[in-house]
N, CA, C and O atoms as CSV, one atom per row, in Angstrom:
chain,resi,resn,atom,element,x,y,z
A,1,UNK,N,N,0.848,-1.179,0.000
A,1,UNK,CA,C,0.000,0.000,0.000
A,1,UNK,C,C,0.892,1.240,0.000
A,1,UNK,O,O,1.826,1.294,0.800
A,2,UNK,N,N,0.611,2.428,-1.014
A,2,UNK,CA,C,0.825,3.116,-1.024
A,2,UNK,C,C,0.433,4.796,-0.249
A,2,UNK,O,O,-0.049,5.627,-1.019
A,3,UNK,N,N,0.609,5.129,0.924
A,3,UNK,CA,C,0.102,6.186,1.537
A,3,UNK,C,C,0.725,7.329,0.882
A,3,UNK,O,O,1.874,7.547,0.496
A,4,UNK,N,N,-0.296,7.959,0.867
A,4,UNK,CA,C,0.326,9.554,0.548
A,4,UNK,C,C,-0.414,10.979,1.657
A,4,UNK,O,O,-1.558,11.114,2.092
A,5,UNK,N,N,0.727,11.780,1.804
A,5,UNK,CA,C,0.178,12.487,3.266
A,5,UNK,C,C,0.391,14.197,2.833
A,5,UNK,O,O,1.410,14.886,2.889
A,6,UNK,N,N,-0.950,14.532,2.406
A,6,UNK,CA,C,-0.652,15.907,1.618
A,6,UNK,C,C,-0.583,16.890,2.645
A,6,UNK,O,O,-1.213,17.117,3.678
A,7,UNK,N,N,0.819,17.638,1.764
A,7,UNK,CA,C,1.610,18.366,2.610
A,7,UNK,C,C,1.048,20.170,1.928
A,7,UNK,O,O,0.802,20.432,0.751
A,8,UNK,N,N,0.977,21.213,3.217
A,8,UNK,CA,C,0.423,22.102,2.281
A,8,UNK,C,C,1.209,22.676,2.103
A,8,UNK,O,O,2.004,22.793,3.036
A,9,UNK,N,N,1.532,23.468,0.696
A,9,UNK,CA,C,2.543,24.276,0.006
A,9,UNK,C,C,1.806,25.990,0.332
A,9,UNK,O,O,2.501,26.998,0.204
A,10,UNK,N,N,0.941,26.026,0.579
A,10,UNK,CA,C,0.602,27.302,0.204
A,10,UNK,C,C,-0.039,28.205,-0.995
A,10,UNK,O,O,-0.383,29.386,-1.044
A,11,UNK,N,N,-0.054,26.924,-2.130
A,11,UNK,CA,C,-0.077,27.050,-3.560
A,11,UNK,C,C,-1.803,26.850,-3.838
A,11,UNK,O,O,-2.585,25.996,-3.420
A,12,UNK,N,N,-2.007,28.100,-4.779
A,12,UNK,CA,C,-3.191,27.306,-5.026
A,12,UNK,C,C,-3.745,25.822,-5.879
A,12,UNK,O,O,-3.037,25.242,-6.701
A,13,UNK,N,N,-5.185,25.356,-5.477
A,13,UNK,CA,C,-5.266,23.760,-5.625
A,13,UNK,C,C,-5.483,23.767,-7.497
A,13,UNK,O,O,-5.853,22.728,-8.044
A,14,UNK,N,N,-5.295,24.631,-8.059
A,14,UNK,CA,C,-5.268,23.705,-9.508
A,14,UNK,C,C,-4.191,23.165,-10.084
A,14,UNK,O,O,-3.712,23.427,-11.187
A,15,UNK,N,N,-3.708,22.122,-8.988
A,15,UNK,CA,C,-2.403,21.575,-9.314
A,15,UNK,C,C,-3.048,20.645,-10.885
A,15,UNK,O,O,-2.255,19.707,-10.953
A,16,UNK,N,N,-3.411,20.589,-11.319
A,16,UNK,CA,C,-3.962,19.684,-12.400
A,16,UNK,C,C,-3.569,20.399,-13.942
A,16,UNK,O,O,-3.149,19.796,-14.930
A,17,UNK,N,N,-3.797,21.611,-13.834
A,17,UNK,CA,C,-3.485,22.695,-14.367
A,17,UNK,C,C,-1.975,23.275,-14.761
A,17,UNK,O,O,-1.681,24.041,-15.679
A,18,UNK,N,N,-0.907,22.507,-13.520
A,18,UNK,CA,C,0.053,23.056,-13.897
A,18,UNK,C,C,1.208,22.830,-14.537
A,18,UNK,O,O,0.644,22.921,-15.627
A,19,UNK,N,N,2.185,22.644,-14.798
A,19,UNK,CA,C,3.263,21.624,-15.235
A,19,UNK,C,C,4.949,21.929,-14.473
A,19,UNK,O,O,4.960,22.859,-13.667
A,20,UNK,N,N,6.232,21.232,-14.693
A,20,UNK,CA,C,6.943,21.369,-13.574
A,20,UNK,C,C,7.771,22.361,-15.121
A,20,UNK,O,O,8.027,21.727,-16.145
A,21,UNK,N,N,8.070,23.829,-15.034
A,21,UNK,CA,C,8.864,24.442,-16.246
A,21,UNK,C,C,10.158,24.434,-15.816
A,21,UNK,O,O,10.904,24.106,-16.739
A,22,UNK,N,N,10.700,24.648,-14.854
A,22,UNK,CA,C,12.535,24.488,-14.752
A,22,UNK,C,C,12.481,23.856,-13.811
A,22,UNK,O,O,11.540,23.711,-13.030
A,23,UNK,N,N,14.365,23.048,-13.796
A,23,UNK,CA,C,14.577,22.298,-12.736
A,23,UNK,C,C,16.227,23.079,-12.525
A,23,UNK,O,O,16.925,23.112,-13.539
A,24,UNK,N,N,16.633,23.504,-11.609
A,24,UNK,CA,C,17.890,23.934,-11.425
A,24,UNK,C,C,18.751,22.970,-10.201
A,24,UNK,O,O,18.250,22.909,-9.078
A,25,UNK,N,N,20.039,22.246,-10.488
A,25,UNK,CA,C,20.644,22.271,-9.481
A,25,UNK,C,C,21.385,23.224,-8.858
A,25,UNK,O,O,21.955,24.184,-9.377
A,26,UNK,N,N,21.337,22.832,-7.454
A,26,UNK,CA,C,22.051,24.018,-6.680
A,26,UNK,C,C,22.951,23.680,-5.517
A,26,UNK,O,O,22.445,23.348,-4.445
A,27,UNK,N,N,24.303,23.751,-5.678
A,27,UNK,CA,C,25.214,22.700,-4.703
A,27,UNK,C,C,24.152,21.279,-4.623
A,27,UNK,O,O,23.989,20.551,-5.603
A,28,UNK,N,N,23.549,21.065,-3.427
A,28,UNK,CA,C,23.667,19.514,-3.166
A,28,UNK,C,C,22.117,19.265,-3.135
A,28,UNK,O,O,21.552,18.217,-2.823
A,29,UNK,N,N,21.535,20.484,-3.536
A,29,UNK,CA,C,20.370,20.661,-3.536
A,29,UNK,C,C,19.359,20.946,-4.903
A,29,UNK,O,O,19.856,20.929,-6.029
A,30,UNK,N,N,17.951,21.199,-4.700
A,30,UNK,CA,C,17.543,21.622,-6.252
A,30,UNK,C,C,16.777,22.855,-6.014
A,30,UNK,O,O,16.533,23.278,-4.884
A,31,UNK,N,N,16.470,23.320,-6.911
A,31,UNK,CA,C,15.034,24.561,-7.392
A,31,UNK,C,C,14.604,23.627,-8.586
A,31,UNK,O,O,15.240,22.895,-9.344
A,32,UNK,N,N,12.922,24.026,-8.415
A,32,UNK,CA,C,12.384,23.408,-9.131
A,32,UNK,C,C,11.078,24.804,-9.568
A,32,UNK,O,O,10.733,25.606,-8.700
A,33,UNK,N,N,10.617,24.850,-10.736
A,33,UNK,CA,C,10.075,25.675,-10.603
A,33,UNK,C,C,8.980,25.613,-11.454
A,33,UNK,O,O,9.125,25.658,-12.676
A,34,UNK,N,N,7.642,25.492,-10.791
A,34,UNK,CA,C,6.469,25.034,-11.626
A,34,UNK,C,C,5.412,26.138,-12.298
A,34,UNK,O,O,5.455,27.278,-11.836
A,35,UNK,N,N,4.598,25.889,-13.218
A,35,UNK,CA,C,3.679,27.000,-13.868
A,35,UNK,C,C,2.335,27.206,-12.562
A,35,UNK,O,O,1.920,26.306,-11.833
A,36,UNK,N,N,1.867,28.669,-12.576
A,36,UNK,CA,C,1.222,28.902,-11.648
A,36,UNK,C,C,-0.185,28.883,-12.611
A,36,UNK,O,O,-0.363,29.980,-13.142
A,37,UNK,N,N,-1.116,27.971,-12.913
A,37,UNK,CA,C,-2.353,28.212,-13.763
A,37,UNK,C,C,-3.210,28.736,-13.397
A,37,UNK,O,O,-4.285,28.383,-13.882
A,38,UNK,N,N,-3.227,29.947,-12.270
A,38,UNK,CA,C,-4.602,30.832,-12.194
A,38,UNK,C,C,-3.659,32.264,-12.391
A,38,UNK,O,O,-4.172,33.362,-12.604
A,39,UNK,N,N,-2.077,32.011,-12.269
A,39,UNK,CA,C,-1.137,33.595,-12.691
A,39,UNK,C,C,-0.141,33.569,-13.351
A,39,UNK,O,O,1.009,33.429,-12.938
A,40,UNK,N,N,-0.571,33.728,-14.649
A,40,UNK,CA,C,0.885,33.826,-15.479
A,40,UNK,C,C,2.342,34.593,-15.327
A,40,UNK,O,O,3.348,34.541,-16.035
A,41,UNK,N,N,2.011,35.423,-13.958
A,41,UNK,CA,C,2.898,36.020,-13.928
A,41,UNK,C,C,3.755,35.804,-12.650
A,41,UNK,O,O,4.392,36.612,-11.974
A,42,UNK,N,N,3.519,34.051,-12.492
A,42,UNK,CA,C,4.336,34.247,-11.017
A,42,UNK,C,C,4.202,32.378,-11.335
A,42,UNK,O,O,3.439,31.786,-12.098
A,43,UNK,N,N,5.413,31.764,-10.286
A,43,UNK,CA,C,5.805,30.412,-10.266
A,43,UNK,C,C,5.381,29.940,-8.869
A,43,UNK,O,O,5.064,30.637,-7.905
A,44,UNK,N,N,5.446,28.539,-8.974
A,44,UNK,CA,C,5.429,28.380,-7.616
A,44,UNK,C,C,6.795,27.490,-7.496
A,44,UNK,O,O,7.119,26.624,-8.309
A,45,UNK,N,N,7.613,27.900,-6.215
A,45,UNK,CA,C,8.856,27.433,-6.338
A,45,UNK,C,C,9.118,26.373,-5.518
A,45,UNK,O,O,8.518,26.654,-4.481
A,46,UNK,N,N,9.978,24.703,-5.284
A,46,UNK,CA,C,10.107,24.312,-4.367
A,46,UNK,C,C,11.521,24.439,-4.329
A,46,UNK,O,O,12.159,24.805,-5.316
A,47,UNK,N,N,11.931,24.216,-3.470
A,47,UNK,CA,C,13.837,24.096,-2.957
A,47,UNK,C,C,13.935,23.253,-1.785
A,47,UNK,O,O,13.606,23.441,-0.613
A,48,UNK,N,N,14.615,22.010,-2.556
A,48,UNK,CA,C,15.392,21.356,-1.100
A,48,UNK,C,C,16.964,21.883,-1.545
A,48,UNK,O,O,17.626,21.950,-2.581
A,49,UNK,N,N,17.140,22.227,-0.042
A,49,UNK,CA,C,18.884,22.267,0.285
A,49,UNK,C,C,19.566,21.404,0.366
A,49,UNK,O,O,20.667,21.612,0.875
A,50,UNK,N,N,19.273,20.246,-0.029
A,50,UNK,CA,C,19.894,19.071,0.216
A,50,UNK,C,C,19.061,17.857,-0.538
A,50,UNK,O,O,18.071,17.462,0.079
A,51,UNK,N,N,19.363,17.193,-1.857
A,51,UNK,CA,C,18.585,16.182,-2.322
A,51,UNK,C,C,19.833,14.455,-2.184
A,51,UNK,O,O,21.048,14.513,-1.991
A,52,UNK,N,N,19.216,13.471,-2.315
A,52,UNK,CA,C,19.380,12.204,-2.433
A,52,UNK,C,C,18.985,12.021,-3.745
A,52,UNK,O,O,20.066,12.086,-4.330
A,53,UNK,N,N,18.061,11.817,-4.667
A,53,UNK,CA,C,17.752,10.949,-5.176
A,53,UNK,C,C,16.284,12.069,-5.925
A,53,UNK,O,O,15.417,12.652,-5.276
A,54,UNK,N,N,16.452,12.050,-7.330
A,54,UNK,CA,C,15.545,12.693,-7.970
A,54,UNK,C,C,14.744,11.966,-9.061
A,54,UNK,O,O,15.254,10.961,-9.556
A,55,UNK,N,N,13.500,12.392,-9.493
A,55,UNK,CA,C,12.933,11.703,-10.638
A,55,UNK,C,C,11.922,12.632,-11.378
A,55,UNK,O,O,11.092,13.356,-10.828
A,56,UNK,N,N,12.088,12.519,-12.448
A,56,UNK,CA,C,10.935,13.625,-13.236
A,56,UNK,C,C,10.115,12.685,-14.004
A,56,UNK,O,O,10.684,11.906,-14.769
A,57,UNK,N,N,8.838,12.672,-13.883
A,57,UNK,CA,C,8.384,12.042,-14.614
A,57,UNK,C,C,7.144,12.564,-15.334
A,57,UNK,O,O,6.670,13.587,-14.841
A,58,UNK,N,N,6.427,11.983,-16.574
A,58,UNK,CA,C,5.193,12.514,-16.815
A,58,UNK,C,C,4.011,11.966,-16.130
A,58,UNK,O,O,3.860,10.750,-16.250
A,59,UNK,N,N,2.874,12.815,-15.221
A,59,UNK,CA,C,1.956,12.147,-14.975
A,59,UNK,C,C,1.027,10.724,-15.213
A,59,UNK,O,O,0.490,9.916,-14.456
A,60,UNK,N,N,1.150,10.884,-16.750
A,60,UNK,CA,C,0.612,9.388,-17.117
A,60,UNK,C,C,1.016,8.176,-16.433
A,60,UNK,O,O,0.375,7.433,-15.690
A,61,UNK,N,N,2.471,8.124,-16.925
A,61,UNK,CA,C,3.059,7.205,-16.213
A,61,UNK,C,C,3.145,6.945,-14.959
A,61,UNK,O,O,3.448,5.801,-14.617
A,62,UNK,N,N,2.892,7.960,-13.984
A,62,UNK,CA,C,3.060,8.113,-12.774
A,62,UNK,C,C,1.924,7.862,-12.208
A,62,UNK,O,O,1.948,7.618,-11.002
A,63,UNK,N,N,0.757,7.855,-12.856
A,63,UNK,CA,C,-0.643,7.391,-12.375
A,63,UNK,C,C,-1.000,5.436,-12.907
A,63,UNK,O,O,-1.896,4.663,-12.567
A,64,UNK,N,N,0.062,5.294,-13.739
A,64,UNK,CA,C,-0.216,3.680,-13.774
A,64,UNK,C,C,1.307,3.184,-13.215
A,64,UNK,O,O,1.801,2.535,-14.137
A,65,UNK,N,N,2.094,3.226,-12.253
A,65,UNK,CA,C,3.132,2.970,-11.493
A,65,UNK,C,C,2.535,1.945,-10.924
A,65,UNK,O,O,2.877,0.790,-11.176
A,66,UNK,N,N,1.255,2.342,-9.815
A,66,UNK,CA,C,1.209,1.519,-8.678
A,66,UNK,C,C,-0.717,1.485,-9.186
A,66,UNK,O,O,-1.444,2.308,-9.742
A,67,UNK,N,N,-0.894,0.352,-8.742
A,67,UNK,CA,C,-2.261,-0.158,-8.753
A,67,UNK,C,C,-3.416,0.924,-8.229
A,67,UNK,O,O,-3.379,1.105,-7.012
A,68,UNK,N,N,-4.251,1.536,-8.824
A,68,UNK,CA,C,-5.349,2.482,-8.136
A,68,UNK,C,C,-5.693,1.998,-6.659
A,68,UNK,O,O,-5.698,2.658,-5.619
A,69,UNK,N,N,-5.987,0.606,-6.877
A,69,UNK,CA,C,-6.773,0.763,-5.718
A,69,UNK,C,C,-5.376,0.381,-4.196
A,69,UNK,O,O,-5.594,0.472,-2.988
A,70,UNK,N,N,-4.443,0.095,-4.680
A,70,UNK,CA,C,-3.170,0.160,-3.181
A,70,UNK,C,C,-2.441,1.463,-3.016
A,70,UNK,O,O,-1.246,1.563,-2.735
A,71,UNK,N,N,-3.580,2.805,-3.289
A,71,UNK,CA,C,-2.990,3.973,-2.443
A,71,UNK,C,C,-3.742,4.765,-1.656
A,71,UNK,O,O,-4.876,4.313,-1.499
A,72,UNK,N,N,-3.589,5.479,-1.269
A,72,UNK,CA,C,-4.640,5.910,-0.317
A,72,UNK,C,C,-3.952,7.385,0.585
A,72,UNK,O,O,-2.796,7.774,0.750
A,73,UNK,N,N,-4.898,7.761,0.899
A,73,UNK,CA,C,-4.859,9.609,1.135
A,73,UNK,C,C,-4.417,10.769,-0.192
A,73,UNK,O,O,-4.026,11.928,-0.050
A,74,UNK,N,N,-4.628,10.026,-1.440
A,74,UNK,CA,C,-4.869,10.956,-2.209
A,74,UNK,C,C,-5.682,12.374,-2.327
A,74,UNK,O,O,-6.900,12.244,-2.203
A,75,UNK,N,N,-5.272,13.523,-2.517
A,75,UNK,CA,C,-6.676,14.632,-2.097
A,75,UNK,C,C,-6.692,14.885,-3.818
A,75,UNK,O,O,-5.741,14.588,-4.541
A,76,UNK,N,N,-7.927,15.471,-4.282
A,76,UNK,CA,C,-7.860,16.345,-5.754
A,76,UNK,C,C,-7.470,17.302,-5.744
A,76,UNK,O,O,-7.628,17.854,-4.656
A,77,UNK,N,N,-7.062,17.778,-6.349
A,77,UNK,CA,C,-6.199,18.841,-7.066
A,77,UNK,C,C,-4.741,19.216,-5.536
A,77,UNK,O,O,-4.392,20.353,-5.219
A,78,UNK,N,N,-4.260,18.069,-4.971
A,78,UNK,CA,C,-3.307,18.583,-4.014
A,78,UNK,C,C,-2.109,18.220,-4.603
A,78,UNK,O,O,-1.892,17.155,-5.181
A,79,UNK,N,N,-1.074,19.448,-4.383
A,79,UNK,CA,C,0.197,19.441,-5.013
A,79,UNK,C,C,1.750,18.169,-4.646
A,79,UNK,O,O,2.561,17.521,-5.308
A,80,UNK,N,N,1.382,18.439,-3.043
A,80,UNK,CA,C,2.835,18.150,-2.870
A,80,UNK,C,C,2.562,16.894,-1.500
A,80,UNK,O,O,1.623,16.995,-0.711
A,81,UNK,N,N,3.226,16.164,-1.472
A,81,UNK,CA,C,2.725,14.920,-0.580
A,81,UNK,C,C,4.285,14.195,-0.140
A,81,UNK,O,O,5.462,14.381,-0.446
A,82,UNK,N,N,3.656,13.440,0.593
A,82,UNK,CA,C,4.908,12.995,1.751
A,82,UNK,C,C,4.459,11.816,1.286
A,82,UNK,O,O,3.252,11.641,1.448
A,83,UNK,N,N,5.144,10.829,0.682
A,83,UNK,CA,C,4.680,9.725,0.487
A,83,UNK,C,C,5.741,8.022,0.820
A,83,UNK,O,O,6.855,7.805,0.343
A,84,UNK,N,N,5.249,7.431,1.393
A,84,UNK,CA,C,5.412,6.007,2.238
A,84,UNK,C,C,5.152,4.688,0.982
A,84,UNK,O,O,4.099,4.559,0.358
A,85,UNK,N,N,5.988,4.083,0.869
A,85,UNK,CA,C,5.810,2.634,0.292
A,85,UNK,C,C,5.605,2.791,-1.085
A,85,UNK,O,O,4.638,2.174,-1.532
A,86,UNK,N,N,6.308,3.502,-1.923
A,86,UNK,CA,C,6.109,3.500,-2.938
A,86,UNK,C,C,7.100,3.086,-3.830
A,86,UNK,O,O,8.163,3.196,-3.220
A,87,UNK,N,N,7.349,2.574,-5.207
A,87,UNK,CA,C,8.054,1.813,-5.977
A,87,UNK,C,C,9.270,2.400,-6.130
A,87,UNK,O,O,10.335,1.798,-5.989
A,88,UNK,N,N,9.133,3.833,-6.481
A,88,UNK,CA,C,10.516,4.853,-6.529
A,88,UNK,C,C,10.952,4.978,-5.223
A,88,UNK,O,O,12.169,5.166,-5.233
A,89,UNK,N,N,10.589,4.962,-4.330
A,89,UNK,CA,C,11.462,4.825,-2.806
A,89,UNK,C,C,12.276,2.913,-2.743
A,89,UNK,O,O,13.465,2.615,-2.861
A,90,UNK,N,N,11.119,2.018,-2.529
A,90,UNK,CA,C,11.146,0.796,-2.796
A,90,UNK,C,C,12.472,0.683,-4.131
A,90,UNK,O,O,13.057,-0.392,-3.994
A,91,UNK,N,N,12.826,1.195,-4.873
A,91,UNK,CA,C,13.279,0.933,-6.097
A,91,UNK,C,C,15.161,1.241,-5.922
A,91,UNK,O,O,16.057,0.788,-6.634
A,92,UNK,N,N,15.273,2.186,-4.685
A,92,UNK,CA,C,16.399,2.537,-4.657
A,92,UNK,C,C,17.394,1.458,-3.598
A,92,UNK,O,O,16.822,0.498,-3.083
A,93,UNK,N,N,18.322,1.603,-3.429
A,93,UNK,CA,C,19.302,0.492,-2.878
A,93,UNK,C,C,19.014,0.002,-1.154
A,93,UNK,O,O,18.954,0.837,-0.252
A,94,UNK,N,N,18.881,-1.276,-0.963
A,94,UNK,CA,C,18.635,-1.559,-0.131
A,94,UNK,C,C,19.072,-0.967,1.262
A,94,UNK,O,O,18.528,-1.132,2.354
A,95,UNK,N,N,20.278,-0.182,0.919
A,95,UNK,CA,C,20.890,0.259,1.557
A,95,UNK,C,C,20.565,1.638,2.270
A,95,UNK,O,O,21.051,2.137,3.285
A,96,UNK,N,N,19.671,2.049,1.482
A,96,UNK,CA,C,18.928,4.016,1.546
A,96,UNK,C,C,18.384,3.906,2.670
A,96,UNK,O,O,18.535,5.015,3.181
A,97,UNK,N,N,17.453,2.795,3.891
A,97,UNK,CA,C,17.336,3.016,5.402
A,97,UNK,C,C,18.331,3.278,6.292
A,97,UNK,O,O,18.496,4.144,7.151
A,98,UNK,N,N,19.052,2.209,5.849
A,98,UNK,CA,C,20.874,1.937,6.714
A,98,UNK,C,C,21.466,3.541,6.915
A,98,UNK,O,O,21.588,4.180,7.960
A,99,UNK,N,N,21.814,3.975,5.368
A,99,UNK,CA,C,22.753,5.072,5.228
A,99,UNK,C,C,22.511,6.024,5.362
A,99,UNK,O,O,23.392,6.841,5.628
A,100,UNK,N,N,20.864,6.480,5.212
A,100,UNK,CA,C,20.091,7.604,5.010
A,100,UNK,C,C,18.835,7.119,6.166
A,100,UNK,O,O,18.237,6.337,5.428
A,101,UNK,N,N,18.288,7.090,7.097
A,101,UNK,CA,C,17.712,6.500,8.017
A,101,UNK,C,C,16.366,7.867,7.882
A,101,UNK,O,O,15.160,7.700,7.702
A,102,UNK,N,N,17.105,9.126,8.042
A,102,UNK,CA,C,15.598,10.198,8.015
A,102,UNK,C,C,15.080,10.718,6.066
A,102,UNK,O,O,14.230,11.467,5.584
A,103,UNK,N,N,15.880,10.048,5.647
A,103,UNK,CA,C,15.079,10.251,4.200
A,103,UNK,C,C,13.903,10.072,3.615
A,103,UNK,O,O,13.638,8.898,3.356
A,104,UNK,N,N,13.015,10.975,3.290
A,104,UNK,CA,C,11.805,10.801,3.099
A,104,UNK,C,C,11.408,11.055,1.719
A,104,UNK,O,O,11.922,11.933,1.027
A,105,UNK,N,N,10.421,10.216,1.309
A,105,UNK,CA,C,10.092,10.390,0.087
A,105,UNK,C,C,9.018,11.549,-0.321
A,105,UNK,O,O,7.967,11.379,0.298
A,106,UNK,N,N,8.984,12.796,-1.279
A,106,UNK,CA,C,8.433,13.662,-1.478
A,106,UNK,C,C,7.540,13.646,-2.863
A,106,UNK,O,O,8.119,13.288,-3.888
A,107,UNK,N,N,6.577,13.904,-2.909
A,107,UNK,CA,C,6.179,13.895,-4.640
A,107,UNK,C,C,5.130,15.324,-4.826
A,107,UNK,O,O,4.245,15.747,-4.083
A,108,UNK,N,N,5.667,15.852,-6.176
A,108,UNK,CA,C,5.074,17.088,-6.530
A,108,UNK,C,C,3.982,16.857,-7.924
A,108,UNK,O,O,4.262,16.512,-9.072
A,109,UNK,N,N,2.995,17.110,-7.462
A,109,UNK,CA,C,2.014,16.578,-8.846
A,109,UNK,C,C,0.973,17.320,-9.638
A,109,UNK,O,O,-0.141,17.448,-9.129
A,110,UNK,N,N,1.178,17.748,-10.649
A,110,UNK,CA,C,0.924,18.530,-12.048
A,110,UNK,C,C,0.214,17.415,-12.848
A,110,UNK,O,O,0.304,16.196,-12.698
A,111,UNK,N,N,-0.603,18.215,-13.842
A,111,UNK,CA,C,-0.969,17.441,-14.768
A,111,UNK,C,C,-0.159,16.750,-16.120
A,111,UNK,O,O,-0.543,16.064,-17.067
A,112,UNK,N,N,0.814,17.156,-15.809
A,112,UNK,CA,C,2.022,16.586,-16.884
A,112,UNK,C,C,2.954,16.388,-16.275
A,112,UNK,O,O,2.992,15.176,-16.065
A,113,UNK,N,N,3.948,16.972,-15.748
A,113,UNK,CA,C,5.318,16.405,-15.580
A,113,UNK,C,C,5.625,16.102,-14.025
A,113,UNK,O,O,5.143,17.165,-13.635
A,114,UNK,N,N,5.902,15.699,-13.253
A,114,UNK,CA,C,5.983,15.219,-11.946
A,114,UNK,C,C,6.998,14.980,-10.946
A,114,UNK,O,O,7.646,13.937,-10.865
A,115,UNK,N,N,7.082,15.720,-10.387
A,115,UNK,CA,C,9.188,15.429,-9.635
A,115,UNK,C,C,8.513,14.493,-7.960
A,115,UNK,O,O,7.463,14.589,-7.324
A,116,UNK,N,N,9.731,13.678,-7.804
A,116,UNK,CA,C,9.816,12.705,-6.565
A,116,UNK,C,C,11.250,12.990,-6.150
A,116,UNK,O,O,12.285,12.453,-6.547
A,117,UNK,N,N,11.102,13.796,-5.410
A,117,UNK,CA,C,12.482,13.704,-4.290
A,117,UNK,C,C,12.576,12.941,-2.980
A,117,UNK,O,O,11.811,12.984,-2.016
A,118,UNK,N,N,13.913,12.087,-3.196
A,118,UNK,CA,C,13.912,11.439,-1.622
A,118,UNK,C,C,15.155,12.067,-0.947
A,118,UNK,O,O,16.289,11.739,-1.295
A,119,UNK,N,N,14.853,13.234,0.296
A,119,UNK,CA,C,16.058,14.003,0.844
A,119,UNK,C,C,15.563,14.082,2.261
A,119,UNK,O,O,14.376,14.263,2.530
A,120,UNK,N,N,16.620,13.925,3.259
A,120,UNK,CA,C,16.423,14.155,4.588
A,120,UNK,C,C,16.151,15.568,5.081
A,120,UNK,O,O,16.349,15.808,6.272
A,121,UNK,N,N,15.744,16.460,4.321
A,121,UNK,CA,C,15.441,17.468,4.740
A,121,UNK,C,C,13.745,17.584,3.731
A,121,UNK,O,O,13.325,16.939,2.771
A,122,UNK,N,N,13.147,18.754,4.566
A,122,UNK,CA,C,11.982,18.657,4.049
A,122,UNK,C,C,12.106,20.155,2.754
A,122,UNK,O,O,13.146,20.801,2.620
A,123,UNK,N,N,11.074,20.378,2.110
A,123,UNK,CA,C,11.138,21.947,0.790
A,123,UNK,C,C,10.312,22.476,1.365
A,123,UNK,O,O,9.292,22.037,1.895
A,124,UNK,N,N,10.762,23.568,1.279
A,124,UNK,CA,C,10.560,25.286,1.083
A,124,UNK,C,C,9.619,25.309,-0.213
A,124,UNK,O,O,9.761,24.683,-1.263
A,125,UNK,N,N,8.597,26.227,0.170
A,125,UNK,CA,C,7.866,26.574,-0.726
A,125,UNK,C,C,8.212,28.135,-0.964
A,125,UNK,O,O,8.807,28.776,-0.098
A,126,UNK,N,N,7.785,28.731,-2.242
A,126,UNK,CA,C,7.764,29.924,-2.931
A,126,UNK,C,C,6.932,30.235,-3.620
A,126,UNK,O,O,6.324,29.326,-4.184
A,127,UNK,N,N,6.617,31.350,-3.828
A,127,UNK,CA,C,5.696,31.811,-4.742
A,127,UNK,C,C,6.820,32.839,-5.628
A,127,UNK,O,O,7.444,33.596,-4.884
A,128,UNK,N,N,7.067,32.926,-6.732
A,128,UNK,CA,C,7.780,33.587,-7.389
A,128,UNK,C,C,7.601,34.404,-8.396
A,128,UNK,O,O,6.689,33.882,-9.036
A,129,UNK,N,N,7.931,35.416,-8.952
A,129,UNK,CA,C,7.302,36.177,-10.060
A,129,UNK,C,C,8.274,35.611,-11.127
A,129,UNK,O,O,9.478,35.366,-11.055
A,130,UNK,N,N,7.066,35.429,-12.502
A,130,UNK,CA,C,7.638,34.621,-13.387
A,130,UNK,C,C,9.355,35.321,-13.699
A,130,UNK,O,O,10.391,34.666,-13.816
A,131,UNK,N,N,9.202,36.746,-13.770
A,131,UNK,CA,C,10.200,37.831,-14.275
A,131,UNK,C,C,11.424,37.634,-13.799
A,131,UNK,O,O,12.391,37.970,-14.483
A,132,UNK,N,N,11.582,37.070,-12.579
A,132,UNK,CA,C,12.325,36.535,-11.400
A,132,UNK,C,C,12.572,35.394,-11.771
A,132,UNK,O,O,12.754,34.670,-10.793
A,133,UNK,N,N,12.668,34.879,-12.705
A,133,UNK,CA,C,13.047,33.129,-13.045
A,133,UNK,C,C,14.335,32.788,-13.097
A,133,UNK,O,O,14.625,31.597,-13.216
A,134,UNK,N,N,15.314,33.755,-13.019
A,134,UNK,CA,C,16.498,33.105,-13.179
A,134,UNK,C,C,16.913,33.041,-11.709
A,134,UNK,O,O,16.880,33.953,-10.882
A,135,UNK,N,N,17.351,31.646,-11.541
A,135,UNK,CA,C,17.684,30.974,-9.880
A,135,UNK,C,C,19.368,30.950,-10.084
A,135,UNK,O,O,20.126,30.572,-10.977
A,136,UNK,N,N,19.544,31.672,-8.521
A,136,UNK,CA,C,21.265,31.582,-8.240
A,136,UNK,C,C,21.304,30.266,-8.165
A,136,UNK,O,O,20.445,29.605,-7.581
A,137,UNK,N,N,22.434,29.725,-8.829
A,137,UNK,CA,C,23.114,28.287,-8.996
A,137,UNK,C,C,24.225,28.438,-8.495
A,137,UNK,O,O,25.141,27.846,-9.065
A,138,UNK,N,N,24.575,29.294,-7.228
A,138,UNK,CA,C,25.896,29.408,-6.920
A,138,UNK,C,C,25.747,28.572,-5.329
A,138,UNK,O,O,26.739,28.414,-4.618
C-alpha cells in the first residue's frame, strides 16, 4: 500500500493545471520551478537544500506505477505529498534506510510532468514572479 500524506505548500489547488517548467541544481540541492495556472505572472517554487535521489516524470506514467486501488490519502487537485511505500522509494538500494535512516520520500504533482524527491530534509515553498526566473546556482 501506497500512503500519501498531503503536505500544504501554500499554492493554489489547480495543481492539475500546472506543469513542472525548470529544474535547477544548486550545490547539493535543487530549485524546481512550476507554472502557476490561475497567474501567469508568477511560479510556484520548491527548494530542497539538500537532495538524495531525484525523478521527473510525466503524470501518465506516474498514475499507472502503482495499482489504483493500493494507495490511499490521495486529495484532488493537491500538489505536494509525503509519500510512504512506494516503488521509486522501494526501487532505490537496499541500503537508503541503513545510510540515510531520516530520508523521506516527497512527490510534486501537475498534470504533466511530476518530480519525486527522496532528501532528509523537508522543501521550502515559494511563490515567485515569473520575471524573477532566473535561480542563483551558486
Amino acid at each position: 500500500m501506497v500512503k500519501y500524506t498531503a503536505i500544504e505548500s501554500g499554492f493554489a489547488l489547480a495543481c492539475s493545471g500546472s506543469d513542472l517548467l525548470e529544474l535547477h541544481w544548486r550545490n547539493n540541492g535543487i530549485v524546481a520551478d512550476f507554472i502557476d495556472p490561475e497567474n501567469d505572472d508568477r511560479l510556484w517554487r520548491v527548494v530542497f537544500d539538500d537532495v538524495d535521489f531525484i525523478r521527473v516524470l510525466d503524470e501518465f506514467y506516474l498514475s499507472t506505477e502503482e495499482h489504483p486501488l493500493d494507495k490511499e490519502g490521495l486529495v484532488p487537485q493537491n500538489f505536494a505529498y509525503l509519500v510512504e511505500g512506494s516503488r521509486f522509494y522501494r526501487s532505490q538500494s537496499d541500503m537508503l534506510p541503513t545510510t540515510l535512516p531520516k530520508a523521506r520520500h516527497y512527490r510534486f504533482v501537475t498534470g504533466w510532468t511530476c518530480l519525486d524527491v527522496i532528501s532528509m530534509l523537508e522543501p521550502k515553498f515559494e511563490i515567485s514572479a515569473k520575471s524573477s526566473r532566473s535561480v542563483d546556482t551558486a
